[in-house]
N, C-alpha and C positions, 0 to 999 in steps of 0.2 A: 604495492602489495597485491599479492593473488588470492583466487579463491574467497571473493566477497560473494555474499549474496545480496539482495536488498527485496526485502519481503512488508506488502502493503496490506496492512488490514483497515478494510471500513467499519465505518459505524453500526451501520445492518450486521456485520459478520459478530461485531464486538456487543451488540444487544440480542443477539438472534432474535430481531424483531418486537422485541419488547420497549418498554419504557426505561427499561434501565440498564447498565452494563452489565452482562454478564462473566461475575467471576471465575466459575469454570471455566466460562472460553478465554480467558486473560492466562489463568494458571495455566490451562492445557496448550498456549500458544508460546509458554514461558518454556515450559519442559522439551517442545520442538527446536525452539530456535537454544536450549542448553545442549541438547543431541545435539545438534552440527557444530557447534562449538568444540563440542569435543571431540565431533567424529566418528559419532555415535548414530548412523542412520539407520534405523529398523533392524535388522535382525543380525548385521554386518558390521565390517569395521571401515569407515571411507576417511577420508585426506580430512581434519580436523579444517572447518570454515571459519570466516567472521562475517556476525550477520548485522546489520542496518536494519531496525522496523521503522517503517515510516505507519505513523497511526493516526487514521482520525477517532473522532468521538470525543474530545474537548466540551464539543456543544451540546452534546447529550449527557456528557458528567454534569455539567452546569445547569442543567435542567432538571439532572435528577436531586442535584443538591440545594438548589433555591427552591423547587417544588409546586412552582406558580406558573409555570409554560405546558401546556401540556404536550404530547408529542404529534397531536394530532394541527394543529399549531406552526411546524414546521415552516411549510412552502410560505405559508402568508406572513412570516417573521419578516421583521425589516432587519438590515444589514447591522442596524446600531443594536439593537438585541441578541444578534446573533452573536456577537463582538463581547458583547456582554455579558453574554453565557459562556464563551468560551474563554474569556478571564477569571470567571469563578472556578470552572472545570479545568483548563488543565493543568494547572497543581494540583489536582484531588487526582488527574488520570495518571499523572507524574509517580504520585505517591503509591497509587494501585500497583503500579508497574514494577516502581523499586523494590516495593516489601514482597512480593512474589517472587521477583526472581532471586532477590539477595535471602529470602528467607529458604526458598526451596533447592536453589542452584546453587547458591554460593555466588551468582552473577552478578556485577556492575552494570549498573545500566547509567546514561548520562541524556539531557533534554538537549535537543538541537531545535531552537523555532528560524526558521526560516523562510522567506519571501524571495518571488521570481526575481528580485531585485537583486539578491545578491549573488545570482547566474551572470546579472550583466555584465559586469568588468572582469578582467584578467586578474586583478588585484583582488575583488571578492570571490571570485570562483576559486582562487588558489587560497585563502584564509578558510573557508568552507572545508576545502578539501584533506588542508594539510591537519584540519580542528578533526576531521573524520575520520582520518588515517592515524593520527594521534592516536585517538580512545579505541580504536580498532588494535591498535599494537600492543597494546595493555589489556586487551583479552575484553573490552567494554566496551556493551552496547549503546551503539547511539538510538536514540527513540529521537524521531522528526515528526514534526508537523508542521502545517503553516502556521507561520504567527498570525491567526485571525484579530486579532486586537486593533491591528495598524492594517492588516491587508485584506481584500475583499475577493481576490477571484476564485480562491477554494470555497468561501462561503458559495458564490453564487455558479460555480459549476463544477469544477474537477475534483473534487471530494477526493484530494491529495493523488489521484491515480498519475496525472500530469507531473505532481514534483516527484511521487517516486521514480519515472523514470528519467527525468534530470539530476537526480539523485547518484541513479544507477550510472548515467553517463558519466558522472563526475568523479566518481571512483574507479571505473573501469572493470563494471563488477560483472561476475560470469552469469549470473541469472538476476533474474526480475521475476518476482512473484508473488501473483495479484491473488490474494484469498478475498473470495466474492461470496454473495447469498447466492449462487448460481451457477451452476455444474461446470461451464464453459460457455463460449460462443456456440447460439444457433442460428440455422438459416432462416429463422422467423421466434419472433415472441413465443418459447414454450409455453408461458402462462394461457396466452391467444389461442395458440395453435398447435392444436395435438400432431401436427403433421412433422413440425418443426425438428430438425435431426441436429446435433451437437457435431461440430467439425472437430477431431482431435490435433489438426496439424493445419497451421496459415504459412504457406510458403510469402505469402507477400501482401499486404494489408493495404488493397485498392478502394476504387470507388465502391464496388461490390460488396466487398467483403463490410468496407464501414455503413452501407444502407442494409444487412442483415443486425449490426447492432443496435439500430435503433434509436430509442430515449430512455431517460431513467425511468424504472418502476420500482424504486426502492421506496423506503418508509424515512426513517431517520434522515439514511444517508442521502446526499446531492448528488452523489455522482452513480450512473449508471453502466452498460456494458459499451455504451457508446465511447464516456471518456477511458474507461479501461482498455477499448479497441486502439485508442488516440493513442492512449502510453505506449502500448504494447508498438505500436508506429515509429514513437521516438525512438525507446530502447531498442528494437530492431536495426534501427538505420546505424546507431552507434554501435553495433556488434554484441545484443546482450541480446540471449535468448532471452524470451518472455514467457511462464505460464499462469495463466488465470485459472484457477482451479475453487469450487466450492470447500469455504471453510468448514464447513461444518460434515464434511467427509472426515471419516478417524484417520488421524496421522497425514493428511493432509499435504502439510508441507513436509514431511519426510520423506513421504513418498512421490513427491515431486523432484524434490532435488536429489533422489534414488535414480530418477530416469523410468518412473512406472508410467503406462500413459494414462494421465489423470487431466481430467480440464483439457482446457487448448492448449496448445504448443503454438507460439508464434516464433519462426527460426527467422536468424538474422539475414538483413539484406545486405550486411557487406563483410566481407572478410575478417573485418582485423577494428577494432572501437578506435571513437577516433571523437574531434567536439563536433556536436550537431548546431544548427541553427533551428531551436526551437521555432523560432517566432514564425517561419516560414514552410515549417511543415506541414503546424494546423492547430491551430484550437480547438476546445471543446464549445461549442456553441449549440 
């Protein structure tokens, strides 16, 4: 199947920064990815998509619903808490998801939880795939996260940036797009340093280029522009353009997968998608 997208929103993008998930941004990200659906991009008529969200914030539903973690709290949470919060939450983030887009769009949406484990076999990668190309054919979105309940390494680094573009690879999809608290990649910490310039276009994601990304400075979320750099790494090598672009710019991801230049542009480094060997690219560490 052609014409997929696979679009990553974090937790920071999905609370803008607050304590709790913000429904605007959930509605206003339901109505983007219902535009590509139909083929409906900004002011024109483009090739009708199907789109993949991979989402986190699991663990910030479950915080906002038990009421007894505060967000400030985060970093110094142990693994079994966080496990914990994200079994409360994401059935309530499940539930946010469905009645917005089935109420507003008329959309299907469906829960995919998945762990880097089931990348590792030929047999689970093709069950994965053919489950996502399934509800894809039937005009329904898949909504992924990591199963935090059983798995620990989105908890303690890649704030799902990593499986969306394992994600991307496994479908074969034409874009990867990373909605961030953060305009794009700069050459130094904007927050830091006022000197700092936003690059529009990564022809190639080196040693360079990944010591301009940094560490996380996020609030909620775990993952920073470091592992979004890393994704953007994967999906490149597999043949999937990358942009990371600030969510909270209007239209956002319309006007990404428009072709406007928005955020970074990471272009691919090999011709034509093909399977990558995560494990040997790089992790987020």
């Amino acid at each position: 199947m052609d014409n997929i997208i696979v679009v990553k929103v974090g937790t920071s993008t999905l609370t803008r920064g607050q304590k709790q998930i913000n429904r605007v941004v959930v509605g206003d990200l339901a109505r983007q990815i219902a535009a590509i659906q139909r083929g409906e991009v900004l002011e024109g008529e483009s090739q009708p998509r199907q789109v993949i969200l991979v989402s986190s914030a699991a663990i910030a539903m479950g915080r906002e619903k038990l009421g007894r973690f505060p967000v400030e709290s985060n970093s110094g949470e142990s693994v079994i808490t966080k496990q914990m919060l994200a079994a409360i939450g994401q059935p309530q983030l499940m539930q946010l998801y469905q009645e917005v887009f089935a109420a507003h769009y008329d959309v299907l949406t469906a829960q995919a939880l998945l762990t880097y484990s089931d990348f590792s076999t030929p047999e689970r990668r093709a069950n994965a795939r053919n489950t996502l190309l399934g509800l894809l054919s039937h005009n329904i979105v898949p909504i992924i996260n990591e199963n935090d309940v059983v798995a620990t390494e989105e908890i303690k680094f890649g704030d799902n940036d990593r499986l969306s573009a394992m994600v991307a690879e496994l479908v074969g999809a034409e874009f990867l797009v990373v909605l961030s608290d953060i305009e794009g990649l700069y050459t130094a910490n904007p927050r830091l340093n006022p000197e700092a310039r936003m690059l529009a276009e990564v022809e190639r994601v080196d040693e360079q280029i990944l010591a301009m990304a940094g560490g996380s400075v996020g609030g909620q979320g775990t993952g920073g522009m470091l592992s979004k750099v890393l994704a953007a790494k994967l999906a490149t090598k597999a043949g999937i353009t990358t942009i990371v672009v600030n969510g909270q710019t209007p239209d956002a991801l319309l006007r990404a997968v428009a072709g406007e230049k928005l955020g970074t542009r990471f272009l691919v480094e090999t011709s034509k998608p093909g399977e990558v060997d995560f494990d040997k690219i790089g992790n987020v560490v």
